[in-house]
C-alpha positions as CSV (number, residue, x, y, z in Angstrom):
1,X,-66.9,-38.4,176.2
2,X,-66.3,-37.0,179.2
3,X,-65.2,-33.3,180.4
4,X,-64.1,-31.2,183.2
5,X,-65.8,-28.0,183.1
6,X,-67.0,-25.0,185.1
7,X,-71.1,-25.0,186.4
8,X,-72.3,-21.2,187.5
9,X,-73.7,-21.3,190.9
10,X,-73.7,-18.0,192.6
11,X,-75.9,-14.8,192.7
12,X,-77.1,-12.6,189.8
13,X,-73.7,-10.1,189.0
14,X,-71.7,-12.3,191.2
15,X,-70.4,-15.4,189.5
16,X,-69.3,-18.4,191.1
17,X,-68.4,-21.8,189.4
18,X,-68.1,-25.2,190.0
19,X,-65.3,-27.4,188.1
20,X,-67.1,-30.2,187.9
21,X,-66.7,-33.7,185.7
22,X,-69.3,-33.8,183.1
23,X,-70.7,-35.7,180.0
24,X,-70.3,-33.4,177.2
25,X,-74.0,-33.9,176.4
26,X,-75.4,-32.6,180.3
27,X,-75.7,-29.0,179.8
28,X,-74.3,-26.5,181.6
29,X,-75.6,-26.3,184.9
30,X,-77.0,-29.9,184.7
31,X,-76.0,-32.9,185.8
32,X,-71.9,-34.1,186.6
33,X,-70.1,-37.3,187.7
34,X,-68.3,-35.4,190.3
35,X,-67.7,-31.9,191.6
36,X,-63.5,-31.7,192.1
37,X,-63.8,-27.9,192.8
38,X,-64.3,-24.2,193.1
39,X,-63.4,-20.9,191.0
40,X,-64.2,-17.4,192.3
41,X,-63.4,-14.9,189.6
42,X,-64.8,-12.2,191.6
43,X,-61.7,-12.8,194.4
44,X,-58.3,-10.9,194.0
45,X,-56.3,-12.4,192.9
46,X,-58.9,-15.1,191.8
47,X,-59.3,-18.2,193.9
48,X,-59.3,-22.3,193.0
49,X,-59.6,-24.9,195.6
50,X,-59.3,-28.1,194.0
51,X,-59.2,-31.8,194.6
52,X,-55.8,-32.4,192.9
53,X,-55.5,-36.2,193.2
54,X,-59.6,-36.4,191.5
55,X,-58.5,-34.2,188.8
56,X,-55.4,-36.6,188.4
57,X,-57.3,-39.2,188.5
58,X,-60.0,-38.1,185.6
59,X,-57.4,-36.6,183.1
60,X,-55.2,-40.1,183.5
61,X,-59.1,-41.7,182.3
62,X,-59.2,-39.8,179.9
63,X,-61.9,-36.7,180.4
64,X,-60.7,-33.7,178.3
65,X,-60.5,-30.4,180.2
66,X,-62.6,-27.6,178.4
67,X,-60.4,-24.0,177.7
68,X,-60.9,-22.7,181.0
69,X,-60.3,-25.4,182.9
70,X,-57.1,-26.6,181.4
71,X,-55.9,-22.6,182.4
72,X,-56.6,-23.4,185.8
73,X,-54.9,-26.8,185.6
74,X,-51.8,-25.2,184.2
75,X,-51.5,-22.5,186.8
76,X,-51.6,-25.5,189.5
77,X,-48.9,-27.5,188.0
78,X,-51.3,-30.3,187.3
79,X,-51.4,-30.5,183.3
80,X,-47.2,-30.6,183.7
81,X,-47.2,-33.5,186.0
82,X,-50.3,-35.9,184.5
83,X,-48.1,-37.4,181.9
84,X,-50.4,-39.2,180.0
85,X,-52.9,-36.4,179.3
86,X,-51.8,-34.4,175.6
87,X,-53.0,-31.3,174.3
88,X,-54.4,-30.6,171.0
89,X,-52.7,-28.4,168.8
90,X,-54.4,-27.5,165.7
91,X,-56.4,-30.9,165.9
92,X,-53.5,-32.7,166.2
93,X,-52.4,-34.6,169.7
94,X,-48.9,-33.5,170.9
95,X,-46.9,-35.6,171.3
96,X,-44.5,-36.5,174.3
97,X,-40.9,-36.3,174.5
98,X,-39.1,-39.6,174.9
99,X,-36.8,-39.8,177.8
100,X,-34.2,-41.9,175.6
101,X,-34.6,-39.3,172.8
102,X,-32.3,-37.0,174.9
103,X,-30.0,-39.3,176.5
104,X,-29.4,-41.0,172.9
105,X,-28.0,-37.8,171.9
106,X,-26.0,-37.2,174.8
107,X,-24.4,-40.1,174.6
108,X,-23.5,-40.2,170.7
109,X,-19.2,-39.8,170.9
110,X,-18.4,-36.4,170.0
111,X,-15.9,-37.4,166.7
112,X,-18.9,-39.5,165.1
113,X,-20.1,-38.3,161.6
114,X,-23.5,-37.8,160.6
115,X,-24.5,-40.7,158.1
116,X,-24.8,-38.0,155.3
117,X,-21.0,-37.5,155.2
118,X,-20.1,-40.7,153.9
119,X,-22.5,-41.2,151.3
120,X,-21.3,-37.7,149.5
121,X,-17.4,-39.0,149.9
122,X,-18.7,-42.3,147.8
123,X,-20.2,-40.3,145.4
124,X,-16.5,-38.3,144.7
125,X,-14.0,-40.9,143.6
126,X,-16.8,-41.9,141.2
127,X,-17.2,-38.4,139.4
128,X,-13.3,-38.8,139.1
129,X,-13.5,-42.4,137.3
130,X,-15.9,-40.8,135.1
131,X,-14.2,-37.8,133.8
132,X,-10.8,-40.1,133.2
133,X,-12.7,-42.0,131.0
């Protein structure tokens, strides 16, 4: 499996990190596939420079960004507009919305009934059949 993931580089009290696509087994500060950017939390406001279209690229082939990453993502607009990555929630994928979903309902005429409604108006006239008996 692969993931994106932050590798320290930097001096002692002054971090520095790498996001960097890596097996899940490499360790840390180990070996990666590709290095796609930089994070300096020292910075104010904190600075990212990343490769957008790499990124893209390995979340559309599936690489799983770890918790900090997928923060960083988000605040770049990136997790919004790769459609076909999916977060877990509660170890459970999430699923995306359809686009007919909403259209379906839009276009539903307004003086339809739910399906509900008829089934209880069938049930009526046979409640009075019974108690003329």
């Amino acid at each position: 499996m692969i993931r994106i993931r932050l590798a320290r580089v930097g001096k002692k009290g002054h971090p520095s990190y790498r996001i960097v696509v890596a097996d899940v087994t490499a360790p840390r500060d180990g070996s990666y596939l590709e290095w796609i950017g930089n994070y300096d939390p020292m910075a104010d406001p904190p600075s990212v420079t990343l490769k957008e279209e790499r990124a893209a690229h390995w979340l559309k082939m599936g690489a799983r960004p770890s918790d900090a990453v997928s923060r960083i993502l988000d605040k770049n607009g990136l997790m919004e507009r790769t459609l076909t990555y999916k977060t877990r929630t509660r170890g459970e994928p999430e699923e995306a919305p359809e686009a007919g979903a909403a259209t379906a309902v839009a276009e539903a005429p307004a003086d339809a009934t739910p399906a509900e409604e008829p089934a209880a108006e069938e049930e009526a006239p046979a409640e009075e059949e019974a108690s003329e008996e």
